[in-house]
N, C-alpha and C positions, 0 to 999 in steps of 0.2 A: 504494500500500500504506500503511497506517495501522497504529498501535498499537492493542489496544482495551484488555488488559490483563496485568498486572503482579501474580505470586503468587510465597507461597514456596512451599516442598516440604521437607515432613521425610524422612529416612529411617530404617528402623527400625536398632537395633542389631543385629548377627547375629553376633555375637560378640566381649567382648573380648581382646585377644591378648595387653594385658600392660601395664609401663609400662618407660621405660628414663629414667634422666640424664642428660639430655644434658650436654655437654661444655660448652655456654654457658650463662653465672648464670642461671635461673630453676629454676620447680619439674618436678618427672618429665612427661614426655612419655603420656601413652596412646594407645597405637596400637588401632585398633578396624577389625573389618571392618561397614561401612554406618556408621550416625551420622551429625551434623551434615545439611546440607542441599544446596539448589540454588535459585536465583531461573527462573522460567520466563517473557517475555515473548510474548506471543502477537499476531498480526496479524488482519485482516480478509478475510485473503489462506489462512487456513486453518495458517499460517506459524507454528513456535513455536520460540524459542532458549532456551538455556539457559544457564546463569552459574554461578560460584561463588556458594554464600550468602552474602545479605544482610541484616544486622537487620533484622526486620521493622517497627521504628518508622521505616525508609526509603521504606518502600512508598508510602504517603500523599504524600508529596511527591514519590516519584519517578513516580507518576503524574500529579502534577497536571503534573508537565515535559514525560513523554514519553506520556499518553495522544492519542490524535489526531494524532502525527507520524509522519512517514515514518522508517522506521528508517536509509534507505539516507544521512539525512542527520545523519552521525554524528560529522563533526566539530564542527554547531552544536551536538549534542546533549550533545556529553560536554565541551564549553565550557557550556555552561547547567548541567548535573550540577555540575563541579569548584566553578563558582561557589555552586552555591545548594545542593549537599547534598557538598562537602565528600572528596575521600580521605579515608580512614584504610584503618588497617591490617587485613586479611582480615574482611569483615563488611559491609566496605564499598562502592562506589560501581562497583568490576570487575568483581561482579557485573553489572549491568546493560548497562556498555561488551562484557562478554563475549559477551551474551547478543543483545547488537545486532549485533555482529560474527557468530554463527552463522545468525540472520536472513540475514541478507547473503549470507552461503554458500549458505545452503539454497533463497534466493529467486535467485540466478545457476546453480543446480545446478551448484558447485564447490567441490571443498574448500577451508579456507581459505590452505591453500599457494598454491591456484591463484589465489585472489584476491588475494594476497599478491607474487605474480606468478611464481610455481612455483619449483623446485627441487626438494631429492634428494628421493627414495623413505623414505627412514631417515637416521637419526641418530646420532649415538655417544653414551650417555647417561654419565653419569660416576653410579659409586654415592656415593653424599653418605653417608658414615658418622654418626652421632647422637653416639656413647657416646665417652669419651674411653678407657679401659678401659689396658691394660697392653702392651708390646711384643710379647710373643709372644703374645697375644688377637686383636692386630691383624693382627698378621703371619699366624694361620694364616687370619683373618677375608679376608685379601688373596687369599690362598693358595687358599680356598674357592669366591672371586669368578672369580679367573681361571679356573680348571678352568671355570667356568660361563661362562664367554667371555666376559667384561665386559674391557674395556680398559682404564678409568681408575677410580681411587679417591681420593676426599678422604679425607685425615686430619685430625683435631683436635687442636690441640695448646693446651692449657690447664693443664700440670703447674705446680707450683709453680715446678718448675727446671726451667731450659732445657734440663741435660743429659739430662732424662728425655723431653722434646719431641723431642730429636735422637734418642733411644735409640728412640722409637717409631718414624720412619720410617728408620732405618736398620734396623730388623728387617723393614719390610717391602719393601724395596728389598733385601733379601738374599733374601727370601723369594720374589719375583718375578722377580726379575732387572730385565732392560730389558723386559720383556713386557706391564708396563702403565705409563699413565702415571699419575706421584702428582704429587697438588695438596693443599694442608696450607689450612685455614683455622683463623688464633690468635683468631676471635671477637670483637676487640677494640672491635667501633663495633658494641655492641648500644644503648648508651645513648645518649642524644642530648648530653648534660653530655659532662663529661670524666671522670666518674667512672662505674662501675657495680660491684655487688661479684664476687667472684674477681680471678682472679689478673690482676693488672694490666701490661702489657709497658710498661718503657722504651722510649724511642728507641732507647738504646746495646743492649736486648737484641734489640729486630728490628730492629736492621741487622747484630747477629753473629749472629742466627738466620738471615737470610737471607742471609747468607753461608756458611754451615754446609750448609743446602737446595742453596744452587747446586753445592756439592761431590757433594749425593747426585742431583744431576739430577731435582727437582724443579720441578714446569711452570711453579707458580708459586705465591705465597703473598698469602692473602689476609687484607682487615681488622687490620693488623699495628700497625695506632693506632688511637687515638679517633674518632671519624665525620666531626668536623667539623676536625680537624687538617691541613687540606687542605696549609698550606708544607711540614709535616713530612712527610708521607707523600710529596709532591713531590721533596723532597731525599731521603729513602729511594729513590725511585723512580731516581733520578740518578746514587744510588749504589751500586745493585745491577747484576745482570745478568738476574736473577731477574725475571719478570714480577710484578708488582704488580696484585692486585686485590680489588676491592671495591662498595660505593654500594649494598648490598641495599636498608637502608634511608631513600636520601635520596630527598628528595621534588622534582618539580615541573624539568619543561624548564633552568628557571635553574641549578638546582644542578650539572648532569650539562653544562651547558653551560660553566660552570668549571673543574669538574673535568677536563672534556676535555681546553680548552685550557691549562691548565695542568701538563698530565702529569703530575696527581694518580696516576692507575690508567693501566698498559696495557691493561688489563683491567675494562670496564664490567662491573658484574653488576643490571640495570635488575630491578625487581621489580613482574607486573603489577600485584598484591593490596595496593601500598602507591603505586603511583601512579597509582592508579582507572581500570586498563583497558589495553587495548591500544592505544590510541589515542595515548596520551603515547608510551608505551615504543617504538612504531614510532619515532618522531622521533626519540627518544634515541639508536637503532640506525642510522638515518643518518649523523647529526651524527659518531658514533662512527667508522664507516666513512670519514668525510669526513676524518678526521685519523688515519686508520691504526692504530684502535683495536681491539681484538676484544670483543666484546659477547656474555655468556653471562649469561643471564636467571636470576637467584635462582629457588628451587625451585619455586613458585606454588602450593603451600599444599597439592600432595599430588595435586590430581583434576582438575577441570576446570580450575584456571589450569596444570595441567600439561602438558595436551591443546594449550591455545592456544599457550605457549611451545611444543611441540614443531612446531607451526605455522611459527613465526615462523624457528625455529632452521632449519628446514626451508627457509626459501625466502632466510635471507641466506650468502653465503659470507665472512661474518667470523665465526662460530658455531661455532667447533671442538668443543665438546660441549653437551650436553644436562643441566642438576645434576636428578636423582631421589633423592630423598630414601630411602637404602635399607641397613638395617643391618637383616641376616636373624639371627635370623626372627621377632622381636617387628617389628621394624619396618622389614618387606618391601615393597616400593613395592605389591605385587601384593595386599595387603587392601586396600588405599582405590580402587586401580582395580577391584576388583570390582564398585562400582556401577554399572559399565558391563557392556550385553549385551555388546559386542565388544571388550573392552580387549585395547589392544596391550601386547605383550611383549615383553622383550627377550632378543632368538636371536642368540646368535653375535656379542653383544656392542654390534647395531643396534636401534633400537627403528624398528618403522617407521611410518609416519603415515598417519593412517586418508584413507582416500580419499572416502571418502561426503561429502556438499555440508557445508559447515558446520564444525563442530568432528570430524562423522564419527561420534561415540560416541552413546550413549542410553542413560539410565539404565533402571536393571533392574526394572519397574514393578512384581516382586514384593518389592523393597525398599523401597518411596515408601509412607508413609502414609498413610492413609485422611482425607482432608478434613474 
């Protein structure tokens, strides 16, 4: 089997649903059903995979890499990728890794759980709340989830003051009971410096925020310092009870390789859309299991990196949830999965994983624009 070629794909807009602020420094969020795109690689073999988008000034050189190679040989390929076109963050390089990966699927006729080497049926996704919003906004937003069967919820916590961070999840911790599980992420390693603007946490305030958490039986608290603070988050980590996590944003085998061993995080959160593919992120989720780590994959950008994470999360047993990015109803995980003919849902609080070879999905060719 061969590559022969290497396209993107627009999709139309069909509707926008709004915009929200989220909770970490930058600008409003638009949530939209269709938009944005997909990278499609195609075979000799009649074979075609699909990916998250990729800039299209990638294209050019990402065929001169991988036109005329076998897909099946994917470690040389996303070692030639990393060196000569480079990760970055969503636009980039996992599209193609992704897209080689459901190759692989569809040319074994197995999905990629099974190639992955199987596991569950479904998964538990956890709703990833956006908006930082007010105590009892959250607490009924909790309130609203659970009746819908969902079991876990992140909260965000980014007030000025702590007491207001603690007031949000003890409204929803009264509001649910023990019935679901909360996980809080303070957003603090969006930057790569030691600075980004908002609200900035001390040391001394996430080590008595997480100690506060541990009293409301929270799962765990994420991103609680700066990215690369790796001693500090290490002695937080030492000194809590609390699971500690983090790493959406670090890059590259090396880094997640330290952090491991250093009980930076109990708690990997490997990102494929920032470390170009599934390829790395596999390795990282060993490594992690190898020292008795739990590894849950940052959110994968909404659609197709979500598909593949639910893949992954599928076939390890150190995966306790699934993060979906989901704060109804401007921004419902269920508008960006509509560009799939068969998107999975989540019933009863399980999301389950498509079984068809590959990633399993296909986008909705009456959303894909005209060439």
């Amino acid at each position: 089997m061969k590559i022969t070629e290497i396209r993107t794909r627009r999709l139309k807009v069909i509707e926008t649903m709004g915009e929200i602020v989220p909770a970490w420094p930058g600008a409003a969020m638009t949530f939209r059903r269709g938009g944005g795109g997909f990278v499609e690689i195609s075979t000799d073999e009649g074979i075609t995979g699909i990916g998250p988008w990729v800039e299209p000034g990638a294209i050019q050189a990402a065929k001169a890499m991988l036109v005329g190679e076998n897909p099946f040989a994917i470690e040389v390929l996303a070692r030639r990728m990393a060196h000569g076109l480079r990760p970055r963050n969503y636009g980039g390089i996992a599209g193609f890794d992704i897209a080689l990966w459901d190759i692989i699927g569809k040319a074994s006729g197995q999905s990629l759980r099974d190639v992955f080497g199987g596991g569950d049926d479904a998964v538990t996704p956890y709703a990833s709340l956006v908006r930082l919003s007010e105590p009892a906004e959250r607490a009924d937003m909790a309130t609203s989830l659970e009746e819908a069967g969902w079991r876990a919820i992140k909260l965000r916590l980014h007030h000025e003051e702590m007491a207001d961070d603690i007031a949000t999840v003890a409204a929803v911790r009264d509001a649910v009971g023990e019935s679901m599980t909360l996980l809080v992420d303070a957003n603090q390693a969006q930057s790569s410096t030691p600075w980004q603007p908002g609200v900035q946490w001390s040391y001394s305030r996430a080590l008595k925020t997480a100690r506060e958490l541990e009293q409301l039986g929270v799962f765990w608290l994420e991103e609680p310092r700066p990215r690369y603070a790796f001693e500090e988050i290490a002695r937080l980590n030492a000194a809590v009870d609390i699971h500690i996590a983090g790493a959406e944003n670090n890059v590259g085998l090396h880094e997640f390789t330290r952090m491991i061993r250093d009980d930076v995080y109990d708690i990997v959160q490997p990102e494929c859309m920032v470390l170009g593919g599934l390829t790395t992120l596999r390795k990282i989720a060993t490594l992690a299991e190898a020292f008795g780590k739990l590894c849950v994959p940052h959110h994968g950008g909404g659609d197709i990196g979500v598909i593949a994470h639910l893949h992954l999360v599928a076939s390890w047993t150190h995966a306790p949830f699934l993060e979906l990015l989901h704060d109804p109803p401007i921004g419902d995980y269920r508008h960006r999965f509509e560009m799939f003919v068969n998107p999975p849902t989540v019933e009863d609080g399980r999301l389950s994983v498509p079984s068809s070879p590959g990633l399993g999905v296909e986008i909705n060719p009456d959303w894909i624009e005209d060439d």
